[in-house]
N, C-alpha and C positions, 0 to 999 in steps of 0.2 A: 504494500500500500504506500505509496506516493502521499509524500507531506507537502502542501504549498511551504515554501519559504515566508510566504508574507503573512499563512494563518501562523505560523509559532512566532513572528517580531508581534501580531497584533497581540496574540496571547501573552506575550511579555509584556509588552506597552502597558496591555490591561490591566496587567498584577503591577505594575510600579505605578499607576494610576491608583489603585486601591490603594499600596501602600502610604502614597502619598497624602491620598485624601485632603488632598486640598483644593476650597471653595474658588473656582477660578482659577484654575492652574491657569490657563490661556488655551483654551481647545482652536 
């Protein structure tokens, strides 16, 4: 099974977005 490249950076982005939890990072 083929992984996109771009779903595992989103899947990361997503958890350092969690982590960060901050109001307004700048999307």
């Amino acid at each position: 099974m083929h992984i996109p490249v771009g779903l595992v950076v989103g899947k990361k982005q997503d958890k350092y977005r969690r982590k960060l939890k901050e109001p307004g990072s700048g999307a």
